[in-house]
C-alpha positions as CSV (number, residue, x, y, z in Angstrom):
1,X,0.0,0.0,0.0
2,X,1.1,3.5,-0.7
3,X,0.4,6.6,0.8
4,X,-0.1,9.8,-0.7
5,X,2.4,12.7,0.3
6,X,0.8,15.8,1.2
7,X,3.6,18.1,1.6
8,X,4.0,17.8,5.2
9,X,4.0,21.1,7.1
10,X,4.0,23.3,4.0
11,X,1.6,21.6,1.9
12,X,-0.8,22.3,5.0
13,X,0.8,26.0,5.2
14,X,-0.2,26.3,1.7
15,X,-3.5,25.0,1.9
16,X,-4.4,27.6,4.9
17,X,-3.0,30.3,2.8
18,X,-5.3,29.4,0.3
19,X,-8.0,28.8,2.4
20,X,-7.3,32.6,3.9
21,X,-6.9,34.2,0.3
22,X,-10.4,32.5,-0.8
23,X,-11.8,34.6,2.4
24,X,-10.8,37.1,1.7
25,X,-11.7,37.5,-1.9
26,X,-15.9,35.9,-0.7
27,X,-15.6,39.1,2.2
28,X,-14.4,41.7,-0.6
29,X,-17.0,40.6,-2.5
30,X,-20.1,40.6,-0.6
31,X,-18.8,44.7,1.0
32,X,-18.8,45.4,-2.8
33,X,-22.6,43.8,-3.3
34,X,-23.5,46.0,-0.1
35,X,-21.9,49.0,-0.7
36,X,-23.3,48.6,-4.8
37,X,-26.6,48.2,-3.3
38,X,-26.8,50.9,-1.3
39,X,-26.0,52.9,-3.9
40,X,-28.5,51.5,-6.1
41,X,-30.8,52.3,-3.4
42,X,-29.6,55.8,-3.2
43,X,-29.7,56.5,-6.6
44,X,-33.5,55.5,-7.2
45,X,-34.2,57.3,-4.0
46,X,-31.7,60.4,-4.3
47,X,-32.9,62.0,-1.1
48,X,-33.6,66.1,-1.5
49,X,-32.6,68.4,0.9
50,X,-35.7,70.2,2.6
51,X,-36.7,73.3,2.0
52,X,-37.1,76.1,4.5
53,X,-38.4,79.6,4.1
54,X,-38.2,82.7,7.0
55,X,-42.2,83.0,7.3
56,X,-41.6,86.6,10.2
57,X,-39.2,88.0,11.8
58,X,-39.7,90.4,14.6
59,X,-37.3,92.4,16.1
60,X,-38.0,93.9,19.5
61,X,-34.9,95.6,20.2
62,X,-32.1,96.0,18.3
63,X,-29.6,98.8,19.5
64,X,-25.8,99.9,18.9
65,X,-24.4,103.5,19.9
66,X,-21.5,103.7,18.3
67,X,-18.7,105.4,19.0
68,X,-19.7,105.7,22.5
69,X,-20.0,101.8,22.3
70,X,-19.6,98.9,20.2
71,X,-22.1,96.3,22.3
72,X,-25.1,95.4,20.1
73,X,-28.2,94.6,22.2
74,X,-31.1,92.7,20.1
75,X,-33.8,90.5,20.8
76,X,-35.7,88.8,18.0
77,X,-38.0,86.0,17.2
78,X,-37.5,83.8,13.8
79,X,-40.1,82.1,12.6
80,X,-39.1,79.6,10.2
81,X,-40.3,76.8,8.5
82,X,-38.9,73.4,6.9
83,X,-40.5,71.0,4.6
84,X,-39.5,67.3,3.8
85,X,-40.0,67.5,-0.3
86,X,-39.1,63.2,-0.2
87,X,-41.7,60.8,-1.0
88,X,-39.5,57.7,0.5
89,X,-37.0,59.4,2.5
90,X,-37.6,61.1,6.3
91,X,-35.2,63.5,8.0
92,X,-34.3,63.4,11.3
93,X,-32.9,66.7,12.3
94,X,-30.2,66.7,15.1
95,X,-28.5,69.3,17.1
96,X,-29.6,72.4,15.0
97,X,-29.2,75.8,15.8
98,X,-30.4,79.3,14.9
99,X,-29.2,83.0,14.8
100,X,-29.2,86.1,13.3
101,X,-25.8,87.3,11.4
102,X,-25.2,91.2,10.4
103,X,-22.1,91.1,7.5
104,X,-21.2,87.6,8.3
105,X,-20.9,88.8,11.8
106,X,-23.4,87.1,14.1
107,X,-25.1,89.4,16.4
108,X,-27.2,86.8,18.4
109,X,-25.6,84.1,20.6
110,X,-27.1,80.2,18.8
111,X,-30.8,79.1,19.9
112,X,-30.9,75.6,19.9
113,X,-34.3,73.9,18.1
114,X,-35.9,70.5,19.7
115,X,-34.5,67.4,18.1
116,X,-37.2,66.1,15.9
117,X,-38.4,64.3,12.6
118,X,-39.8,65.1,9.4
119,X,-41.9,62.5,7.8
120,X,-42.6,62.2,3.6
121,X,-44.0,65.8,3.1
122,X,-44.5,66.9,6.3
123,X,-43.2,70.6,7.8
124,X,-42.0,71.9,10.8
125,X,-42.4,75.5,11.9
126,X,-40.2,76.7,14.4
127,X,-40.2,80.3,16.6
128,X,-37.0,80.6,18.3
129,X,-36.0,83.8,20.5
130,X,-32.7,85.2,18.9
131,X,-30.8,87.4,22.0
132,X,-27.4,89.1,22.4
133,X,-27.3,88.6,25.6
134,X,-25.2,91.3,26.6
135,X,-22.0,89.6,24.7
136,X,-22.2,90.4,21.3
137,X,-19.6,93.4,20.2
138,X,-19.1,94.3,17.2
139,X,-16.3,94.9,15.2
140,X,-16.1,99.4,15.6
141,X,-16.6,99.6,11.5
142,X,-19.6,97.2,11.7
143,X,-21.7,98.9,14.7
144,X,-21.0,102.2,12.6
145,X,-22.1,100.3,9.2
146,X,-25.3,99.1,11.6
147,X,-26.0,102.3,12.8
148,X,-25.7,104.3,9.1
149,X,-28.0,101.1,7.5
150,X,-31.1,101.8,10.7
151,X,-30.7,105.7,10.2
152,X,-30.8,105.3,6.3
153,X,-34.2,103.0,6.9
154,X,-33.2,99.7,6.1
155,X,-31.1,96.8,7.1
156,X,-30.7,93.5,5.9
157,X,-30.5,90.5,8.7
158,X,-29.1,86.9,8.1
159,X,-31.2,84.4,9.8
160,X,-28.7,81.2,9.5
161,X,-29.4,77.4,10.5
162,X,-27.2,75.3,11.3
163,X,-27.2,72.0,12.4
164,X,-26.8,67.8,11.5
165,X,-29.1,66.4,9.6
166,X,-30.1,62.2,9.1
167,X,-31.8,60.6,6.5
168,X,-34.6,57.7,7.0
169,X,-35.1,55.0,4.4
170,X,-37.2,52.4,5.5
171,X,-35.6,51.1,8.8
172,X,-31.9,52.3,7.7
173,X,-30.6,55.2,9.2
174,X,-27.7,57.9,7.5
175,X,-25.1,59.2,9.2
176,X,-24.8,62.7,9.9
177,X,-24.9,65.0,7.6
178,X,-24.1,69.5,7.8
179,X,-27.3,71.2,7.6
180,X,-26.2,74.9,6.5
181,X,-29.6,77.5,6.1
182,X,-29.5,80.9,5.0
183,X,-32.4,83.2,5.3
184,X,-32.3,87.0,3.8
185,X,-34.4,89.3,6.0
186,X,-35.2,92.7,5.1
187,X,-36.2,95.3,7.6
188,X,-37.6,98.7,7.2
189,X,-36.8,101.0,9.8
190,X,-39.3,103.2,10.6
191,X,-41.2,102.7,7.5
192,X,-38.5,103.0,5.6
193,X,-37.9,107.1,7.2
194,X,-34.7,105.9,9.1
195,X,-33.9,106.8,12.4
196,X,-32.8,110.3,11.6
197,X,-29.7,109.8,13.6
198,X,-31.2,109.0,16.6
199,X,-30.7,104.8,17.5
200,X,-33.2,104.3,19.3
201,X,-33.7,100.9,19.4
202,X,-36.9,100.9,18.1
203,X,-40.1,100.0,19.5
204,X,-43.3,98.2,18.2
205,X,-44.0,98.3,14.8
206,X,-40.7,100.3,14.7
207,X,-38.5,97.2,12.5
208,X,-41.0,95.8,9.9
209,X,-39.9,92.4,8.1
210,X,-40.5,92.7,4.3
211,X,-41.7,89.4,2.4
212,X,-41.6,85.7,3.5
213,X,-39.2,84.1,1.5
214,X,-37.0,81.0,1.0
215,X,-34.0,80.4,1.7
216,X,-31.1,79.0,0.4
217,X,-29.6,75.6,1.6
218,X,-27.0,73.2,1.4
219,X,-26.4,70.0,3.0
């Protein structure tokens, strides 16, 4: 009788190895069905970023004296509003905040919105109270820029959201995603008459916000 040689040691070394190597190749494989399915699925559903538009914006105080000072003391309320446009796809909206920004120079300190969840075409509206809270200085050009914009009888506001955004497909879950929202506001100052100098601050009726409008938005 004869008996077959394996190899020994390194035939079974070999074998592992190939054992290993087939493994390997039936993991790879199966990530690149996943990862081509997703995309598949991603690509027929193509979730759009929502929409939001600035619906009001009141501003009860909004007052700079500059040169005497720099401090800007504001208090508004945003009312803004977000719609899921997906038919398939819900958005979860995470850590989001809100505030106003004069020049690219936020003037409120961030207002954070409730965690929530959009649905297939539903829509949030949100009110948030936008504040300075006594910490806000401006830059000395910018409270002088402020100042000449209320005096002249109109000044254009940034209402900006950001946040993190997920998507909802079924039971699968994104990751996190920026939400970055800008919302134009223009205000008249005194029906459009200016302050005549004089900063007042303002009073009721004093700041009027124009026209509802959307706003742009990238995610």
């Amino acid at each position: 009788m004869t008996v077959k040689d394996c190899g020994g040691h390194k035939g079974c070394e070999c074998e592992r190895h190939r054992f290993y190597r087939k493994l390997c190749a039936a993991l790879l494989a199966l990530i690149l069905l996943v990862l081509f399915v997703v995309l598949i699925v991603w690509l027929v559903l193509r979730p759009h970023k929502p929409r939001f538009y600035l619906q009001d914006l009141s501003v009860l105080c909004l007052n700079v004296t500059p040169p005497a000072s720099s401090y800007l003391f504001t208090t508004m309320q945003a009312t803004v509003a977000a719609r899921n446009i997906n038919e398939r796809v819900g958005v979860y909206y995470d850590e989001v905040d809100v505030y106003a920004q004069y020049k690219d120079v936020a003037i409120t300190v961030p207002t954070r919105l409730p965690v929530g969840y959009q649905g297939h075409g539903d829509q949030s509206v949100w009110s948030p109270y936008l504040q300075s809270m006594d910490s806000v200085q401006l830059p000395p050009q910018l409270a002088v820029a402020l100042a000449q914009d209320e005096t002249a009888g109109y000044v254009l506001i940034d209402i900006r959201v950001d946040g993190w955004v997920r998507w909802k497909v079924g039971s699968w879950i994104s990751g996190h995603y920026h939400l970055r929202v800008n919302c134009p506001a223009l205000l008249t100052v005194n029906e459009g008459k200016g302050s005549y100098g004089a900063n007042t601050g303002g009073g009721t009726g004093y700041f009027r916000f124009q026209q509802a409008a959307a706003c742009a938005v990238d995610v």
